[in-house]
N, CA and C atoms of all chains as a GROMACS GRO file, in nm:
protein
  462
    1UNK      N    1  -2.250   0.566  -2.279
    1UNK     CA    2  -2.134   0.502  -2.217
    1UNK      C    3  -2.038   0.452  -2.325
    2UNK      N    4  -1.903   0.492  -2.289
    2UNK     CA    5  -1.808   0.460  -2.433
    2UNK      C    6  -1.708   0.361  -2.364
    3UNK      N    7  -1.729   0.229  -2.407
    3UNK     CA    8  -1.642   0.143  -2.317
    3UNK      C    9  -1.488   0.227  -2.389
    4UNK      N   10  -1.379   0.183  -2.311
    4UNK     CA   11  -1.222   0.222  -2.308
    4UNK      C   12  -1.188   0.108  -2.375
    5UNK      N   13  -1.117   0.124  -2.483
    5UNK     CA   14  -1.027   0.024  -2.540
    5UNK      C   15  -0.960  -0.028  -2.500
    6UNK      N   16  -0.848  -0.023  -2.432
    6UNK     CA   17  -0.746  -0.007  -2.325
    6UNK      C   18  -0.742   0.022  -2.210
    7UNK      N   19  -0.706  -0.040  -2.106
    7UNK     CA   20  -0.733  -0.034  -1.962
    7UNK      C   21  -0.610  -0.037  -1.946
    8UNK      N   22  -0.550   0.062  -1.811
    8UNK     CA   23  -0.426   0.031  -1.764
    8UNK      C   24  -0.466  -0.085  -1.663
    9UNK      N   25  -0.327  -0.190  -1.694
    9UNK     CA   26  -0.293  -0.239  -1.608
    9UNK      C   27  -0.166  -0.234  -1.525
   10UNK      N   28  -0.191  -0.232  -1.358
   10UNK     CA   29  -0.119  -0.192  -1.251
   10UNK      C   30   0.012  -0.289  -1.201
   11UNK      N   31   0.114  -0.304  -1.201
   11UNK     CA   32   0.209  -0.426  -1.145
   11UNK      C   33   0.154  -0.443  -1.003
   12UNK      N   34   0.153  -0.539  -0.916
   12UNK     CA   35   0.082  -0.554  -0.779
   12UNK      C   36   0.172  -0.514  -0.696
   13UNK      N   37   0.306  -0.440  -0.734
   13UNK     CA   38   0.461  -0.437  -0.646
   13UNK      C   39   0.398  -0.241  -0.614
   14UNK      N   40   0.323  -0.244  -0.737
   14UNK     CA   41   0.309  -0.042  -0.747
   14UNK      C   42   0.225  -0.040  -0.620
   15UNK      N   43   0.134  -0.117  -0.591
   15UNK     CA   44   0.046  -0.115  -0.423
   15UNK      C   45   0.125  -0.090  -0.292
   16UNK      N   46   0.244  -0.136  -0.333
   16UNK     CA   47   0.310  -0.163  -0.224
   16UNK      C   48   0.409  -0.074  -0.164
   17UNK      N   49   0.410  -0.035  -0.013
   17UNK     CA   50   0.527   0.074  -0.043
   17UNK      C   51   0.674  -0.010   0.002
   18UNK      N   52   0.742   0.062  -0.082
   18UNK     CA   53   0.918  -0.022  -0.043
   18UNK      C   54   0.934   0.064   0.108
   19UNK      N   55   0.987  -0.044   0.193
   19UNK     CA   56   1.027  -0.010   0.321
   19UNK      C   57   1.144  -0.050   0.382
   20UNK      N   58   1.284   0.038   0.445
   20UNK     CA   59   1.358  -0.018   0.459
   20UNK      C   60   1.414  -0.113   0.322
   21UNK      N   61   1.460  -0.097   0.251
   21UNK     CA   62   1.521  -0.185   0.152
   21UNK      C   63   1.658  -0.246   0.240
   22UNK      N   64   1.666  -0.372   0.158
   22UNK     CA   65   1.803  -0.456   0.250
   22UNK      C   66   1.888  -0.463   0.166
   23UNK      N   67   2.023  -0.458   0.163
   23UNK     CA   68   2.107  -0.463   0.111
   23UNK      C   69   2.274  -0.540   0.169
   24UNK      N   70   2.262  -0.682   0.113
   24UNK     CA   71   2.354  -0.754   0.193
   24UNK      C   72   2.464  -0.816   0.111
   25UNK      N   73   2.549  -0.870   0.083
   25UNK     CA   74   2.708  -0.907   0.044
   25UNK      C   75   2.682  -1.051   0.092
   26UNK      N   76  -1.099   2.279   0.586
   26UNK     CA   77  -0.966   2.262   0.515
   26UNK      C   78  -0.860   2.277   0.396
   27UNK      N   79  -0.801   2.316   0.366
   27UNK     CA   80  -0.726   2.390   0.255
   27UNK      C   81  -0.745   2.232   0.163
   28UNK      N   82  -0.782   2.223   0.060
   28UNK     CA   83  -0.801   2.056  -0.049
   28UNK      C   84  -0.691   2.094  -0.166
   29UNK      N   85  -0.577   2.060  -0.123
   29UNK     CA   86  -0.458   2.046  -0.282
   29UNK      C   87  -0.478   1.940  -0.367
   30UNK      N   88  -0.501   1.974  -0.474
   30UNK     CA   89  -0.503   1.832  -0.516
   30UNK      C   90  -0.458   1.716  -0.528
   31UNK      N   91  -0.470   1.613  -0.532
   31UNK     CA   92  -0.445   1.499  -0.506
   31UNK      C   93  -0.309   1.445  -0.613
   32UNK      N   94  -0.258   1.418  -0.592
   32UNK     CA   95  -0.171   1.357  -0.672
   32UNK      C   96  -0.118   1.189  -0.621
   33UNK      N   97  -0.229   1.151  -0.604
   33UNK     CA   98  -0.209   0.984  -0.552
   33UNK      C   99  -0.203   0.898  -0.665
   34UNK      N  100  -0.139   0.845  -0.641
   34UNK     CA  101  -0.165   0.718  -0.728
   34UNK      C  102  -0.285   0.685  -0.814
   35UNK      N  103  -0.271   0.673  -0.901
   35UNK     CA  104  -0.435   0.632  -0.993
   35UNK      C  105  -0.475   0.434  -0.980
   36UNK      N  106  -0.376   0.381  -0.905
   36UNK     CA  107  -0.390   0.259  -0.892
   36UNK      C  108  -0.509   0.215  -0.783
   37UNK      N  109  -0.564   0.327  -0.683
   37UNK     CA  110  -0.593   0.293  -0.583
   37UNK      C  111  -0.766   0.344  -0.649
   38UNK      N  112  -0.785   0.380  -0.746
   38UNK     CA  113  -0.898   0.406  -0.792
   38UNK      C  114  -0.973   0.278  -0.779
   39UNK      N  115  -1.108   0.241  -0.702
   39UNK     CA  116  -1.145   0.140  -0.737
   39UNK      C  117  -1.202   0.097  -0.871
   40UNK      N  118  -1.153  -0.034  -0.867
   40UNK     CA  119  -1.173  -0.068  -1.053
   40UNK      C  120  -1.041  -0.114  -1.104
   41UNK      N  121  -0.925  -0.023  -1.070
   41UNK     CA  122  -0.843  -0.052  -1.175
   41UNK      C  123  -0.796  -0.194  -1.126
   42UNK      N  124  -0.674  -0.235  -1.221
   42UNK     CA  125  -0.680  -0.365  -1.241
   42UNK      C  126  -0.519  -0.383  -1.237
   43UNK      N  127  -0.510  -0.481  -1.162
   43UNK     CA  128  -0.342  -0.513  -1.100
   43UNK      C  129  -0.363  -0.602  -1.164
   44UNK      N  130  -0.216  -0.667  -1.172
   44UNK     CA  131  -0.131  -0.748  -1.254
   44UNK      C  132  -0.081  -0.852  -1.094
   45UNK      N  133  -0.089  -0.960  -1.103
   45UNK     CA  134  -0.014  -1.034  -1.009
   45UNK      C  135   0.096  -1.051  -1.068
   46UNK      N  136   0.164  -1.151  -0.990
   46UNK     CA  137   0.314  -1.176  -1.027
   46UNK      C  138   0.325  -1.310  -1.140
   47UNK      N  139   0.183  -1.368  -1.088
   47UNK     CA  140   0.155  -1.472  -1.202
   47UNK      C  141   0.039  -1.440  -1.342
   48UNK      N  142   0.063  -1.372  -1.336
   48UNK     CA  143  -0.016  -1.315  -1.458
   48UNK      C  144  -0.175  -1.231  -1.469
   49UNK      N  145  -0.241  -1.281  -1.354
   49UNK     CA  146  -0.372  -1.280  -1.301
   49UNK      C  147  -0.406  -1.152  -1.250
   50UNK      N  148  -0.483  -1.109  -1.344
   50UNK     CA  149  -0.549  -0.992  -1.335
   50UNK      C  150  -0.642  -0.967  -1.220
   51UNK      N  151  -0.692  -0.915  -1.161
   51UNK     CA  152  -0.754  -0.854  -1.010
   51UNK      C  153  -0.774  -0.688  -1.018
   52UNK      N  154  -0.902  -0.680  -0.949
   52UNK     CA  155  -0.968  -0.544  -0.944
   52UNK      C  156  -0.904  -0.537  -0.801
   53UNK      N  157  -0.831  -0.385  -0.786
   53UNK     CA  158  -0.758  -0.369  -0.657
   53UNK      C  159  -0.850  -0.372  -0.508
   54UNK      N  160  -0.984  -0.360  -0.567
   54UNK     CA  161  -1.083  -0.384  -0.442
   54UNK      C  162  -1.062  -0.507  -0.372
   55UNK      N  163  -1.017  -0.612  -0.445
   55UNK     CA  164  -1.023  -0.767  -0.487
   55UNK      C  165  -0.940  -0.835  -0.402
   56UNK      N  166  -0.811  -0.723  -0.376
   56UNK     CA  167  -0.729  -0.795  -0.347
   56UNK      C  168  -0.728  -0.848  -0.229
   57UNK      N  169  -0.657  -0.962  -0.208
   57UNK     CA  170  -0.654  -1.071  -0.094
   57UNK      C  171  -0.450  -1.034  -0.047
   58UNK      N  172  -0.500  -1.046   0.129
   58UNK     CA  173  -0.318  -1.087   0.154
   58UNK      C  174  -0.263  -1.178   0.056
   59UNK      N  175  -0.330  -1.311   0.056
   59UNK     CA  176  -0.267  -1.417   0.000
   59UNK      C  177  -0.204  -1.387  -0.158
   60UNK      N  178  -0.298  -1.283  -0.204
   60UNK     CA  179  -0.222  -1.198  -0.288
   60UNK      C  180  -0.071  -1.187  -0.350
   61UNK      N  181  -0.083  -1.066  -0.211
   61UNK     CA  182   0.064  -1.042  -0.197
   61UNK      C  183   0.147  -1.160  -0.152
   62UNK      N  184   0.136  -1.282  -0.097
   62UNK     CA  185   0.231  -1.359  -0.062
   62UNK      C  186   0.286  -1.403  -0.148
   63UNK      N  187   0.153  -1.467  -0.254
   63UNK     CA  188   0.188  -1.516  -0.373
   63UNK      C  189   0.323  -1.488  -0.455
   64UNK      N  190   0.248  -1.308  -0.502
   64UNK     CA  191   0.328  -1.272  -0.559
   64UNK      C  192   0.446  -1.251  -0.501
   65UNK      N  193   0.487  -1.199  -0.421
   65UNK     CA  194   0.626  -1.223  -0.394
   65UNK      C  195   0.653  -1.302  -0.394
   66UNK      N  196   0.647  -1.437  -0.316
   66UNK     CA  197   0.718  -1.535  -0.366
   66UNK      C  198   0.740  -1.596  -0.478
   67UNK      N  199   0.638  -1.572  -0.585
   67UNK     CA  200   0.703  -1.555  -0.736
   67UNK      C  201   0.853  -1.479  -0.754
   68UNK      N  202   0.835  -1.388  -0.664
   68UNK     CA  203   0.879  -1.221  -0.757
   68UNK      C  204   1.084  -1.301  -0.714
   69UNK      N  205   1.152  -1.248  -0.809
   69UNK     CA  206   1.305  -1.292  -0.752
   69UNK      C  207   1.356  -1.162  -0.739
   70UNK      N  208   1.310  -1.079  -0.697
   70UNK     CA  209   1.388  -0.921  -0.662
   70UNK      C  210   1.296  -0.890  -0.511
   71UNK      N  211   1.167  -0.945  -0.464
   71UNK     CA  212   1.119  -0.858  -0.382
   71UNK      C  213   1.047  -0.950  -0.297
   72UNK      N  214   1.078  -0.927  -0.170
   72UNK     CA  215   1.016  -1.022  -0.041
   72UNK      C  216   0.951  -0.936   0.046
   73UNK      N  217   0.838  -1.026   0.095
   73UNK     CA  218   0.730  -0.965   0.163
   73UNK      C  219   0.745  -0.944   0.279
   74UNK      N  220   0.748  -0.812   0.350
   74UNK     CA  221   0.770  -0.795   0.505
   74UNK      C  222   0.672  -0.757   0.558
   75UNK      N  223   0.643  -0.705   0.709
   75UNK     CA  224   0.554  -0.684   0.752
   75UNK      C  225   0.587  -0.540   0.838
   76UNK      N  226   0.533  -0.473   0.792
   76UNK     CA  227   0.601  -0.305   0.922
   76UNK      C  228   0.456  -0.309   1.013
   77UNK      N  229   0.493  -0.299   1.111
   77UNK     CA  230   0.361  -0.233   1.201
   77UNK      C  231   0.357  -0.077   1.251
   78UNK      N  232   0.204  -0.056   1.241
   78UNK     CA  233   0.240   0.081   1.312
   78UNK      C  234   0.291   0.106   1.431
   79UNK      N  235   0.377   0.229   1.477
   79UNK     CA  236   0.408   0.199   1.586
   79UNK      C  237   0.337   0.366   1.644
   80UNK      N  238   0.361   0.486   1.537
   80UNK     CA  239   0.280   0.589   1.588
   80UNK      C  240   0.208   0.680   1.469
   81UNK      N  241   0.120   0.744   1.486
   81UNK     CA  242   0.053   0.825   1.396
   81UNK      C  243   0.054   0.951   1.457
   82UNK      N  244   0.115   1.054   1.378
   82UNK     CA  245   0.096   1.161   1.433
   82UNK      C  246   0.071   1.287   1.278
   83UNK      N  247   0.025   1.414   1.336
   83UNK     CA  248   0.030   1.510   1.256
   83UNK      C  249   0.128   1.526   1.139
   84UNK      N  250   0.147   1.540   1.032
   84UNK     CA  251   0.231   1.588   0.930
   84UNK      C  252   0.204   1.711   0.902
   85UNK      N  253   0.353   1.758   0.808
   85UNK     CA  254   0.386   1.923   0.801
   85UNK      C  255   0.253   1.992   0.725
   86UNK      N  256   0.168   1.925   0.662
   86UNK     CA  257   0.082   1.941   0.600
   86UNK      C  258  -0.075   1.944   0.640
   87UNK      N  259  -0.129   2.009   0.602
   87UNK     CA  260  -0.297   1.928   0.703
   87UNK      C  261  -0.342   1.826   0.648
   88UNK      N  262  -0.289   1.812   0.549
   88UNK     CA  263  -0.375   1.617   0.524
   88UNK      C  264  -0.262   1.567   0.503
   89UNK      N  265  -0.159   1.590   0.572
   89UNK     CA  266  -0.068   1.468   0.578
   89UNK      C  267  -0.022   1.400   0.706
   90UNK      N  268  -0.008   1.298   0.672
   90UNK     CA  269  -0.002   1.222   0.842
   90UNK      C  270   0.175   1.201   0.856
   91UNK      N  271   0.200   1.154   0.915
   91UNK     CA  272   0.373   1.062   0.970
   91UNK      C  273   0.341   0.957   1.031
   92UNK      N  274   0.348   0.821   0.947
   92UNK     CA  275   0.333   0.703   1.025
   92UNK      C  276   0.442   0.654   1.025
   93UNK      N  277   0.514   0.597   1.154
   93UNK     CA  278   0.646   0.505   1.232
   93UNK      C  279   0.588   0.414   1.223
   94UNK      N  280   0.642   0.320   1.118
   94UNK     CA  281   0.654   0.128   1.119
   94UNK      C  282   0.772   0.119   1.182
   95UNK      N  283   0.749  -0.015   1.249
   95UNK     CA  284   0.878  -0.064   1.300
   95UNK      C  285   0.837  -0.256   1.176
   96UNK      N  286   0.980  -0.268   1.074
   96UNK     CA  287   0.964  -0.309   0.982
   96UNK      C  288   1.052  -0.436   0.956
   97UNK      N  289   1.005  -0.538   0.958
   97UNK     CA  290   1.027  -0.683   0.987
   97UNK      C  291   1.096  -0.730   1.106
   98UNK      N  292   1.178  -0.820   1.102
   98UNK     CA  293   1.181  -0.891   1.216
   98UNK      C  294   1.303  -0.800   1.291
   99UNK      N  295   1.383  -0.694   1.208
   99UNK     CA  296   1.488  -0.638   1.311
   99UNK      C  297   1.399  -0.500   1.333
  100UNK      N  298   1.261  -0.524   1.309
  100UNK     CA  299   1.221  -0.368   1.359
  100UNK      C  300   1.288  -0.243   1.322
  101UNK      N  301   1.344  -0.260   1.240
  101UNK     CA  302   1.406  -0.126   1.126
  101UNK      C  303   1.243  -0.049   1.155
  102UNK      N  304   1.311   0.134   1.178
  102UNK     CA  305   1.227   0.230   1.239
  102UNK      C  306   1.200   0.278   1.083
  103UNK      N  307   1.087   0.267   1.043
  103UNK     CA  308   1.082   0.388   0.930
  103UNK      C  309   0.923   0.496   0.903
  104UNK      N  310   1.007   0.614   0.924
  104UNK     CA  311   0.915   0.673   0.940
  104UNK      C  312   0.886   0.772   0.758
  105UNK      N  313   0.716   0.757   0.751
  105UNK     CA  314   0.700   0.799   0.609
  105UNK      C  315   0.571   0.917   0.615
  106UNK      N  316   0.581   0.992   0.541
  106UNK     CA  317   0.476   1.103   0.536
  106UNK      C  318   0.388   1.076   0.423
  107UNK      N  319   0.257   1.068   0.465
  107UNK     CA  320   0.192   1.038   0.295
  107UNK      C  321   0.048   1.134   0.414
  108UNK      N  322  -0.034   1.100   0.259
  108UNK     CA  323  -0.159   1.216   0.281
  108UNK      C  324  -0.277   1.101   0.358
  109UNK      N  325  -0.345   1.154   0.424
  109UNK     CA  326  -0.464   1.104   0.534
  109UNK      C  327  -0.499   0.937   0.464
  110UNK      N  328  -0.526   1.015   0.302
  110UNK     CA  329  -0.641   0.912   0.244
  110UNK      C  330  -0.535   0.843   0.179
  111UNK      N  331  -0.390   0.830   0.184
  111UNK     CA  332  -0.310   0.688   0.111
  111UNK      C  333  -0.337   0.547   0.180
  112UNK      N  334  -0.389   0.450   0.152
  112UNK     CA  335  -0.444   0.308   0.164
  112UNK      C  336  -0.332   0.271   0.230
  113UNK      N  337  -0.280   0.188   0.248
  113UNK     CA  338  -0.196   0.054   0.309
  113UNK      C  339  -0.240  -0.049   0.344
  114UNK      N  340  -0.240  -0.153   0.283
  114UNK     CA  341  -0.309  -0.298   0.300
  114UNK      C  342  -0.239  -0.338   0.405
  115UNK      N  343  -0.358  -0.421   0.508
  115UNK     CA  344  -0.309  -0.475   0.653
  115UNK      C  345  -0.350  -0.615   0.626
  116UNK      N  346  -0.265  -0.680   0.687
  116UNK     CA  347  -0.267  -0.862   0.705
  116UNK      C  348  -0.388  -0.898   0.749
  117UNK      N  349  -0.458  -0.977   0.686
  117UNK     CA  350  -0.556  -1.001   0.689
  117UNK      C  351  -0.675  -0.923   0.736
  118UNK      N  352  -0.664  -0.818   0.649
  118UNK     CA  353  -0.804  -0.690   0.722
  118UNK      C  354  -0.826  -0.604   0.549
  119UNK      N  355  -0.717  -0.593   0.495
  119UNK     CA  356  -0.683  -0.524   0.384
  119UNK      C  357  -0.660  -0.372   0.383
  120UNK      N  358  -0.744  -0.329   0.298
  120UNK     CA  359  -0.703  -0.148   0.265
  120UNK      C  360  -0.759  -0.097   0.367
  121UNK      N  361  -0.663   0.011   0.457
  121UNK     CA  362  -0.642   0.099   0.528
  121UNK      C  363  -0.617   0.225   0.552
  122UNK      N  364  -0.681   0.316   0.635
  122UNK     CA  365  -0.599   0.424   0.565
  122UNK      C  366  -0.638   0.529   0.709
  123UNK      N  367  -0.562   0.600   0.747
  123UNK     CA  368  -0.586   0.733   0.880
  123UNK      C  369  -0.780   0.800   0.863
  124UNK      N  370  -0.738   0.820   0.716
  124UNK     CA  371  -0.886   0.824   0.695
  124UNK      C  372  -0.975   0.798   0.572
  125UNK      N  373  -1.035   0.684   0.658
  125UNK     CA  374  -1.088   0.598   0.543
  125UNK      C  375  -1.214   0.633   0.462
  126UNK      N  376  -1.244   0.758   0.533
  126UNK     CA  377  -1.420   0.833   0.470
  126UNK      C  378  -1.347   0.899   0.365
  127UNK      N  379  -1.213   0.991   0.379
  127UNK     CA  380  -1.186   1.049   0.255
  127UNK      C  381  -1.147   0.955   0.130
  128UNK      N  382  -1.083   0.832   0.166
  128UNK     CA  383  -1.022   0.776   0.060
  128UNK      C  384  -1.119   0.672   0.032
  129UNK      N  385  -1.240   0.690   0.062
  129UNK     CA  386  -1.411   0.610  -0.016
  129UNK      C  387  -1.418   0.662  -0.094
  130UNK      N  388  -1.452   0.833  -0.071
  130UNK     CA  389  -1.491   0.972  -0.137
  130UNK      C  390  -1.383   0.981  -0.259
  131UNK      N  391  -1.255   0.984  -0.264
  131UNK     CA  392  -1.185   1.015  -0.365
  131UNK      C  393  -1.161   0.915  -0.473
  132UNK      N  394  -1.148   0.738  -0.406
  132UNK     CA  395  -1.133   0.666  -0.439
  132UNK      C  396  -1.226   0.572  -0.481
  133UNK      N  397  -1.335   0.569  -0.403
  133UNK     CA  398  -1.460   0.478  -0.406
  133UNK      C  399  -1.383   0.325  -0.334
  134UNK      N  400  -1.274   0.344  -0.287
  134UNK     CA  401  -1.254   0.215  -0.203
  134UNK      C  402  -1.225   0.192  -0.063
  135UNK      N  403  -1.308   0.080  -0.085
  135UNK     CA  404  -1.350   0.076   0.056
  135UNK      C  405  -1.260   0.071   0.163
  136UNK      N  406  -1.202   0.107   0.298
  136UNK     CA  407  -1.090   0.132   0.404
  136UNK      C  408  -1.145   0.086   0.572
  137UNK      N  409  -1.081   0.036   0.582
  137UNK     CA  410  -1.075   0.029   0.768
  137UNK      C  411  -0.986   0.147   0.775
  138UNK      N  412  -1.019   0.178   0.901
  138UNK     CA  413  -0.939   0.292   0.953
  138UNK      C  414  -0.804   0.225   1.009
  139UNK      N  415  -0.657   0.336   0.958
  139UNK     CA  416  -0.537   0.218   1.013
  139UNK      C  417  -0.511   0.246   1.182
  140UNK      N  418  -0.466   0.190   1.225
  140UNK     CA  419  -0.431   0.220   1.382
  140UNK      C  420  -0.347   0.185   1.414
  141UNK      N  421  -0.247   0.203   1.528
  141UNK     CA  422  -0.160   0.144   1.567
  141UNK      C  423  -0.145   0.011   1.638
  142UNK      N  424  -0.041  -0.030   1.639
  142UNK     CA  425  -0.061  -0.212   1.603
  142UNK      C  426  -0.128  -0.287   1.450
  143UNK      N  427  -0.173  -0.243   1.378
  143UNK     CA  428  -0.196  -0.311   1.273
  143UNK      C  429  -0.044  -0.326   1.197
  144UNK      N  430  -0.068  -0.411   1.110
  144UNK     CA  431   0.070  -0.511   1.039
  144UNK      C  432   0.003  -0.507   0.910
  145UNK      N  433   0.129  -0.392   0.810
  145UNK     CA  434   0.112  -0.381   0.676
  145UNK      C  435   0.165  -0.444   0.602
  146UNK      N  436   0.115  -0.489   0.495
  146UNK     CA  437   0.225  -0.543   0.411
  146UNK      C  438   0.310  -0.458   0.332
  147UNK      N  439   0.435  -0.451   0.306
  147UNK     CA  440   0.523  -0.419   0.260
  147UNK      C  441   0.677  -0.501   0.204
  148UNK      N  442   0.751  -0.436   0.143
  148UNK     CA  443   0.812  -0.491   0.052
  148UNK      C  444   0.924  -0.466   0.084
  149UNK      N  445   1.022  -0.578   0.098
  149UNK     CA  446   1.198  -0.509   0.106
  149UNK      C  447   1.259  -0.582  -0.039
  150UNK      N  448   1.399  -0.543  -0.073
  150UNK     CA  449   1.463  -0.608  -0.186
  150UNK      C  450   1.535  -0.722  -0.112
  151UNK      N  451   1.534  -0.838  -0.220
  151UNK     CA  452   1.602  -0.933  -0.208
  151UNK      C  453   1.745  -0.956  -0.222
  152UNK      N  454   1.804  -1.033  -0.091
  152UNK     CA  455   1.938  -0.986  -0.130
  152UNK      C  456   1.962  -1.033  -0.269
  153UNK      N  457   2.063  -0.987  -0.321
  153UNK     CA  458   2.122  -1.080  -0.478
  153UNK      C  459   2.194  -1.190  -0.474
  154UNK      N  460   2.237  -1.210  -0.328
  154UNK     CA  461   2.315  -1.312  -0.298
  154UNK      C  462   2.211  -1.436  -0.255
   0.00000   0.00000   0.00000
């Protein structure tokens, strides 16, 4: 077993899906 | 069934490791709604909504589905095509998915099956104003 030096880490926003985005003035 | 390969996300692998909005590292198995509340309400670009399902039906594809959210409080219709085994975290139930035996198998994480009426979390932009 070869531990990984480096691990990705994920933003918690990438889980998420964008829906409808709002866009207001 | 015809198996294309997958081109999902590598985030949903169980194990890997999210980033909250406050710094705090978490195994995506891990994650909690309160989670996501958190972080958004940290976040100054992105607020937390809620879409529910409203239908599941066949997609152009054989492992792809078409799920209709109807998506926060004005019920904005949006309809999205993703493959059987893409997750979607539900309010207080968590990762979800049309089918949750494949996305154990590919993913090793664990899924309720999604259905209609469940309430996903999802993300709209904040106004700038």
């Amino acid at each position: 077993n070869v531990e990984p030096r480096s691990v990705p880490v994920f933003p918690w926003h990438s889980l998420v899906p964008f829906l409808a985005p709002t866009q207001s003035d | 069934s015809p198996s294309s390969p997958v081109a999902l996300p590598p985030f949903f692998m169980r194990g890997s490791i999210i980033q909250l909005a406050d710094g705090e590292l978490k195994r995506v198995e891990d994650l909690k709604t309160e989670d996501f509340i958190q972080s958004a309400e940290i976040s100054s670009e992105l607020k937390i909504d809620s879409s529910t399902v409203e239908r599941i039906d066949c997609g152009q594809s054989p492992n792809a589905v078409l799920i209709q959210f109807s998506v926060g409080e004005l019920k904005a219709q949006v309809c999205v095509e993703v493959l059987v085994e893409y997750p979607f975290f539900v309010f207080g139930q968590g990762w979800s998915s049309c089918c949750p035996d494949r996305t154990t198998q590919l993913f090793e994480l664990s899924c309720a099956k999604l259905c209609v009426g469940d309430v996903c979390v999802s993300l709209t932009l904040r106004s700038l104003r």
